[in-house]
N, C-alpha and C positions, 0 to 999 in steps of 0.2 A: 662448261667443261673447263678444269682448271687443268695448267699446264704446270705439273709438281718439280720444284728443281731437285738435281739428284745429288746429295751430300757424300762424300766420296770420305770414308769412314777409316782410311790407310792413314791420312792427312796427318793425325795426330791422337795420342791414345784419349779416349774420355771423348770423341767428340760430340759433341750434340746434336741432336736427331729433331727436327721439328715435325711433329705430324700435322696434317691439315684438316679438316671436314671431308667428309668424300662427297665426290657433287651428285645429286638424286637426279635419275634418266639418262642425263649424255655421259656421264663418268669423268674420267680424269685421264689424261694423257703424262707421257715419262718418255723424255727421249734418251735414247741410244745411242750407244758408238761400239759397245762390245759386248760381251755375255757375260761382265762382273756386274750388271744393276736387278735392281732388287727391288719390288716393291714389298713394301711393308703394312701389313694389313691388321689394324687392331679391334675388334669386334668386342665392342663391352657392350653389347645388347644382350640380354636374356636367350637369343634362341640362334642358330646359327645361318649363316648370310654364304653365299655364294660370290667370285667375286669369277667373271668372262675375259679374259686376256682373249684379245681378237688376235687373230693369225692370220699375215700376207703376204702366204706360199703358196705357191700350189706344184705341184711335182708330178712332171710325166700328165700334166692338165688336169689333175687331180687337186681340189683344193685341200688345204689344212684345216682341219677342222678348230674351231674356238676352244680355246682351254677353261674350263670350268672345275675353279678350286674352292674347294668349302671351307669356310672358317670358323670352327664351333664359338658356339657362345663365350664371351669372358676370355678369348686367345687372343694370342698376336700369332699372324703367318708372316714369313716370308716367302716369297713367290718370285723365283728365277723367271728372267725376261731375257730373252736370244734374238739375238739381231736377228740374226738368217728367217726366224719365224715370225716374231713379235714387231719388229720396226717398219712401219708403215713410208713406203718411201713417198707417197701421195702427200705426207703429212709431216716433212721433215725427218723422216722416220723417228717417228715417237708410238710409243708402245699404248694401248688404250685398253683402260679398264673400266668395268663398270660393274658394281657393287648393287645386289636385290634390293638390299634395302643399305637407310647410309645414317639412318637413327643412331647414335651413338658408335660409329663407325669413322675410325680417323684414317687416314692413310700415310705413306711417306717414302721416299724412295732414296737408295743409298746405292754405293758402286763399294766392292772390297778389291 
């Protein structure tokens, strides 16, 4: 599980975005402090990949269900991450993803 630093994209115009490998099984973690972070998901495989934001709410003892976002083939997504839902406070609260498959699948996460 890699822990992705999150590049805060206000900073300066042009700035630069490093994407990483997505990690295959445990996924990749992104911490939190507000609901301007973003993970950024770029899918140049042939066929489209799913990516699970785990969610840890639960309301009225009701748990949040996992967020599962599709990324078609050959796209970039970004994918809004919410403290209140997505930030794991067992785990620094950092937001955790995990990608079906991570073959030619990069990741990266930004704050606006």
């Amino acid at each position: 599980m890699a822990l992705l630093a999150v590049v805060n994209i206000n900073d300066a115009a042009g700035t630069q975005i490093d994407f990483v490998a997505a990690t295959v099984t445990t996924g990749d973690t992104i911490p939190i402090t507000d609901d301007r972070t973003k993970a950024l998901v770029n899918n140049g495989s042939g066929a489209p990949i799913t990516v699970t934001v785990s969610s840890y709410k639960s309301i009225y003892g009701l748990v949040t269900p996992d967020r599962v976002v599709t990324v078609a083939a050959g796209k970039l997504k970004a994918i809004p991450l919410y403290y209140a839902l997505n930030a794991d406070p067992a785990n620094s609260y950092r937001a955790k993803l995990v990608c079906s498959s991570v073959t030619t699948v990069t990741i990266a996460a930004v704050a606006d």
